[in-house]
Biotite code that builds the C-alpha atoms (Angstrom):
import biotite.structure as struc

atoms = struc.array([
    struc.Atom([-8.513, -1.176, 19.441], chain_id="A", res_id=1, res_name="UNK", atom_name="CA", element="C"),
    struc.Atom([-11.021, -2.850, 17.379], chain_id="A", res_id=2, res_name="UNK", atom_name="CA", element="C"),
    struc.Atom([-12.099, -6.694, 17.938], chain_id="A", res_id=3, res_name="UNK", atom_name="CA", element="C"),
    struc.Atom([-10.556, -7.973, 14.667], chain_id="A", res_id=4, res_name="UNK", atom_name="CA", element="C"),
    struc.Atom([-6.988, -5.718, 15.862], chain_id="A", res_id=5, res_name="UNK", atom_name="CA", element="C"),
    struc.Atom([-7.796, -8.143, 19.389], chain_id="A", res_id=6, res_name="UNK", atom_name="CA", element="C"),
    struc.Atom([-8.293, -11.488, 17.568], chain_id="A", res_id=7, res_name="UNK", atom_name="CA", element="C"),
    struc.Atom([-4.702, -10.917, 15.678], chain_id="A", res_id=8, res_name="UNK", atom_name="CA", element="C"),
    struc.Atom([-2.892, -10.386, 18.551], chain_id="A", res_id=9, res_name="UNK", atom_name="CA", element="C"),
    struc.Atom([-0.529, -13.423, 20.047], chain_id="A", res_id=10, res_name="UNK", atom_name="CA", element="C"),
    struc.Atom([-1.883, -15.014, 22.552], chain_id="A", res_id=11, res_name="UNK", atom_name="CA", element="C"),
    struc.Atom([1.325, -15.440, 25.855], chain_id="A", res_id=12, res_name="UNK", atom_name="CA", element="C"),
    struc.Atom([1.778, -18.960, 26.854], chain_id="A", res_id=13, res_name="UNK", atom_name="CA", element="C"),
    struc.Atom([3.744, -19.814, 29.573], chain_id="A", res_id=14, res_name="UNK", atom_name="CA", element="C"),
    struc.Atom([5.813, -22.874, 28.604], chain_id="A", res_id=15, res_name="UNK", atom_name="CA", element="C"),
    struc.Atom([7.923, -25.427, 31.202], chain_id="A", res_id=16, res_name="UNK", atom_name="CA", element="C"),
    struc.Atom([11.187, -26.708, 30.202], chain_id="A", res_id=17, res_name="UNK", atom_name="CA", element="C"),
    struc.Atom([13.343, -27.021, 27.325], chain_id="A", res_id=18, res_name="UNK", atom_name="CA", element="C"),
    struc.Atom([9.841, -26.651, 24.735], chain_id="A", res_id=19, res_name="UNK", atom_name="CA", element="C"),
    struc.Atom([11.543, -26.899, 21.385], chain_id="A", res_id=20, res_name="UNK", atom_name="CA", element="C"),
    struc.Atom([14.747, -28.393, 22.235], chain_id="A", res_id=21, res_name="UNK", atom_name="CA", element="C"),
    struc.Atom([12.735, -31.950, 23.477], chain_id="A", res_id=22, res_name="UNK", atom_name="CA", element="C"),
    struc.Atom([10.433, -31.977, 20.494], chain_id="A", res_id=23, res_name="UNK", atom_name="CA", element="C"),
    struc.Atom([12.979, -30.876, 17.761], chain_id="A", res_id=24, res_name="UNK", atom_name="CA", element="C"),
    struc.Atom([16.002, -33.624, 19.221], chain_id="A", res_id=25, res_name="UNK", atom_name="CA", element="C"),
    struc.Atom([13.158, -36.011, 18.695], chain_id="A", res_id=26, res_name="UNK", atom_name="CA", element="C"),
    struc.Atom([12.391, -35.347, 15.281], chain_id="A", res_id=27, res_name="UNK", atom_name="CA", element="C"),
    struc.Atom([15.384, -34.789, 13.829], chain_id="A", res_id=28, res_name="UNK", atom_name="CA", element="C"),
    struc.Atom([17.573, -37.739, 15.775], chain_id="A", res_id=29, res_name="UNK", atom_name="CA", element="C"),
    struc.Atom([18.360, -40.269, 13.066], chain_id="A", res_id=30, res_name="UNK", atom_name="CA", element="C"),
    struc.Atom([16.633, -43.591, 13.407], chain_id="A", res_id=31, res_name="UNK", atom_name="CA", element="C"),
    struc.Atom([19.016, -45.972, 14.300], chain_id="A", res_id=32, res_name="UNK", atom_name="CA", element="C"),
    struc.Atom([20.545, -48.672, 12.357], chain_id="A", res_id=33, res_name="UNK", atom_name="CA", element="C"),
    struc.Atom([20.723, -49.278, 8.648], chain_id="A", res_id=34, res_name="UNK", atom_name="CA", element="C"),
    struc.Atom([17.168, -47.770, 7.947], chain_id="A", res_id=35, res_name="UNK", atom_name="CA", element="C"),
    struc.Atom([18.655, -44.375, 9.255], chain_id="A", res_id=36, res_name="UNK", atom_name="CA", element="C"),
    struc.Atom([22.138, -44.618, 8.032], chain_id="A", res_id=37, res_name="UNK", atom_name="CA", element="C"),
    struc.Atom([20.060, -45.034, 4.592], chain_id="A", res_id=38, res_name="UNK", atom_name="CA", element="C"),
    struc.Atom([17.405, -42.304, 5.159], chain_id="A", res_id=39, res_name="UNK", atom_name="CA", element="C"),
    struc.Atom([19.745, -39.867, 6.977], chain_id="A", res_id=40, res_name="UNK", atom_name="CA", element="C"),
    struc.Atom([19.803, -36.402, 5.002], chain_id="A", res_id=41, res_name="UNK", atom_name="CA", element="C"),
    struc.Atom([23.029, -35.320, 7.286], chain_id="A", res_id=42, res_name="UNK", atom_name="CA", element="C"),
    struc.Atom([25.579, -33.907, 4.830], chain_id="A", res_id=43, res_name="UNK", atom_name="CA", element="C"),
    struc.Atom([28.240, -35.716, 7.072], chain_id="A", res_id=44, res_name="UNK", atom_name="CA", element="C"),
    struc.Atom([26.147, -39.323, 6.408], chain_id="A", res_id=45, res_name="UNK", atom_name="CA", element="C"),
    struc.Atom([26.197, -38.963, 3.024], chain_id="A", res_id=46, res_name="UNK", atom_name="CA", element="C"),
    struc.Atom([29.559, -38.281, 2.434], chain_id="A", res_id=47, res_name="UNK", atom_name="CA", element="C"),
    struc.Atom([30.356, -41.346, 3.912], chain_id="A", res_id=48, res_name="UNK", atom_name="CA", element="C"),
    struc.Atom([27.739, -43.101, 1.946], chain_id="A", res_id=49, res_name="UNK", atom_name="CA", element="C"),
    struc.Atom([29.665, -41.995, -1.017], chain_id="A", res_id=50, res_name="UNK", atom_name="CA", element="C"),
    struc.Atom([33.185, -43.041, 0.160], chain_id="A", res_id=51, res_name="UNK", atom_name="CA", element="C"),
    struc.Atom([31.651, -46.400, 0.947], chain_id="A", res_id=52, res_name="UNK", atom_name="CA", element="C"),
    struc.Atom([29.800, -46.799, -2.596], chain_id="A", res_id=53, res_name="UNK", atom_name="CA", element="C"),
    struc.Atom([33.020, -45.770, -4.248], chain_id="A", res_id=54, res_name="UNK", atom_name="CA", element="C"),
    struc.Atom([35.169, -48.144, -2.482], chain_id="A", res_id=55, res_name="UNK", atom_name="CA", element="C"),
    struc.Atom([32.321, -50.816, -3.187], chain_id="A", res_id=56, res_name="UNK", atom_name="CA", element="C"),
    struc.Atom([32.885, -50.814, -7.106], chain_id="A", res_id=57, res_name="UNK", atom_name="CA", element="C"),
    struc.Atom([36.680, -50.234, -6.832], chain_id="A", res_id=58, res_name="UNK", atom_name="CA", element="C"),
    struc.Atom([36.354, -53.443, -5.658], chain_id="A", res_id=59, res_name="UNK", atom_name="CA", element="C"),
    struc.Atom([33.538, -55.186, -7.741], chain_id="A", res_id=60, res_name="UNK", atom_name="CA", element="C"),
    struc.Atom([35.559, -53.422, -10.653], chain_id="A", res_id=61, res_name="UNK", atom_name="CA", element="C"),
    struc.Atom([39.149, -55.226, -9.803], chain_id="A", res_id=62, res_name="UNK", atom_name="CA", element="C"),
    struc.Atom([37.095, -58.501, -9.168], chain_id="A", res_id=63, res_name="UNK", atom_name="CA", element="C"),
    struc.Atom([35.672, -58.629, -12.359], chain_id="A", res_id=64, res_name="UNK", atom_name="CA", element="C"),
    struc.Atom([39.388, -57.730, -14.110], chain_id="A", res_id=65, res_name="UNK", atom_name="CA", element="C"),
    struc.Atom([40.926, -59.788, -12.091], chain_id="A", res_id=66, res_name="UNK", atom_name="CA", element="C"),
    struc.Atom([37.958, -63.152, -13.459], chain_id="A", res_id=67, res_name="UNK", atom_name="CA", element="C"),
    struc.Atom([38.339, -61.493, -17.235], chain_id="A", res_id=68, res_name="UNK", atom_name="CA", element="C"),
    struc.Atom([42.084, -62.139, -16.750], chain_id="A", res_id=69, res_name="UNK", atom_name="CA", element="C"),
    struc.Atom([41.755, -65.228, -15.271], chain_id="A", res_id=70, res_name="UNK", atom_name="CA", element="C"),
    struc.Atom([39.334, -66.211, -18.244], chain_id="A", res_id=71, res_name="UNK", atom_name="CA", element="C"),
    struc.Atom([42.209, -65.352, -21.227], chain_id="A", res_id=72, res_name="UNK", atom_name="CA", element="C"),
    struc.Atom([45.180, -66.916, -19.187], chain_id="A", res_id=73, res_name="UNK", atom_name="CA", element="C"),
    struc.Atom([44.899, -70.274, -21.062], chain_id="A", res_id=74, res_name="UNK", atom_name="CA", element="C"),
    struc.Atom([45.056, -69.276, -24.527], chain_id="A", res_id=75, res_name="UNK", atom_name="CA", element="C"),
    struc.Atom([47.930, -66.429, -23.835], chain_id="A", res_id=76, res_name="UNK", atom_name="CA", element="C"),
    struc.Atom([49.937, -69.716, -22.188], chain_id="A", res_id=77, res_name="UNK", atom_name="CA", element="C"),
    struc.Atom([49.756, -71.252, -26.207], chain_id="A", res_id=78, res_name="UNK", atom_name="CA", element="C"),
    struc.Atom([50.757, -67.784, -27.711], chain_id="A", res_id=79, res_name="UNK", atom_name="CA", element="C"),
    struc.Atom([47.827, -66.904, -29.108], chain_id="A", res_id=80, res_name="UNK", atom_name="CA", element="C"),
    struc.Atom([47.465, -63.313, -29.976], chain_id="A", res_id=81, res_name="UNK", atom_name="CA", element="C"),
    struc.Atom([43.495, -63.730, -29.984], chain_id="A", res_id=82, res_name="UNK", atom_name="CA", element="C"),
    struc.Atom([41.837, -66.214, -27.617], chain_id="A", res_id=83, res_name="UNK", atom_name="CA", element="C"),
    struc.Atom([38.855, -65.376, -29.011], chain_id="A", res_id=84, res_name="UNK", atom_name="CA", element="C"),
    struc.Atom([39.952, -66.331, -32.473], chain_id="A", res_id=85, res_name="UNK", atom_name="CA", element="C"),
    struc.Atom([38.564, -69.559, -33.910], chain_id="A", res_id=86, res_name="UNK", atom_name="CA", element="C"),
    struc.Atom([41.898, -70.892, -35.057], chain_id="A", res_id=87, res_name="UNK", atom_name="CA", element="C"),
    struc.Atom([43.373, -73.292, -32.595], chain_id="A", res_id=88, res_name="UNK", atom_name="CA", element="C"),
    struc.Atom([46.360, -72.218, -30.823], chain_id="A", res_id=89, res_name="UNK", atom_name="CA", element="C"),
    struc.Atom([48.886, -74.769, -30.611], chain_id="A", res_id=90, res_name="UNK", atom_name="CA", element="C"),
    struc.Atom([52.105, -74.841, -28.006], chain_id="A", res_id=91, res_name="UNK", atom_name="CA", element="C"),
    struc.Atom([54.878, -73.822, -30.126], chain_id="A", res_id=92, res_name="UNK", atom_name="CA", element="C"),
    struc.Atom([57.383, -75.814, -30.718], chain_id="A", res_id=93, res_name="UNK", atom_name="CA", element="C"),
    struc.Atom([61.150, -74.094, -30.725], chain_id="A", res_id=94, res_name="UNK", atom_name="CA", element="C"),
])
């Protein structure tokens, strides 16, 4: 065997304990709190970051209907077919 064939060979380290299973749990634990709820790349997390972003704006969404609604209730009280219309809707009178 030459010296270069020597140099390439693995070198046998004897190792005590649980060597990767230490190390990798520490690198790949998710940081707790919101930072790692945020930065988490766990398919599981991000799922659930999804469910909770779509219930978020099913919310916002019927909010904001319910404040457009709210916003044309006057004029539809008067009967007028357009309350953005620049005619003046009166009561009507029956």
């Amino acid at each position: 065997m030459t010296a270069w064939e020597d140099s390439r060979r693995p070198r046998l380290v004897k190792i005590d304990g649980d060597f990767p299973g230490a190390r990798l749990q520490r690198m790949w634990e998710t940081a707790p709190g919101l930072k790692g709820w945020i930065s988490s790349v766990d398919h599981k997390e991000i799922g659930k970051r999804y469910i909770v972003t779509a219930f978020a704006f099913l919310i916002l969404g019927g909010l904001e209907a319910m404040v457009m609604r709210a916003g044309n209730w006057p004029a539809r009280a008067y009967g007028c077919s357009r309350p953005s219309s620049t005619t003046s809707c009166s009561p009507s009178t029956a």
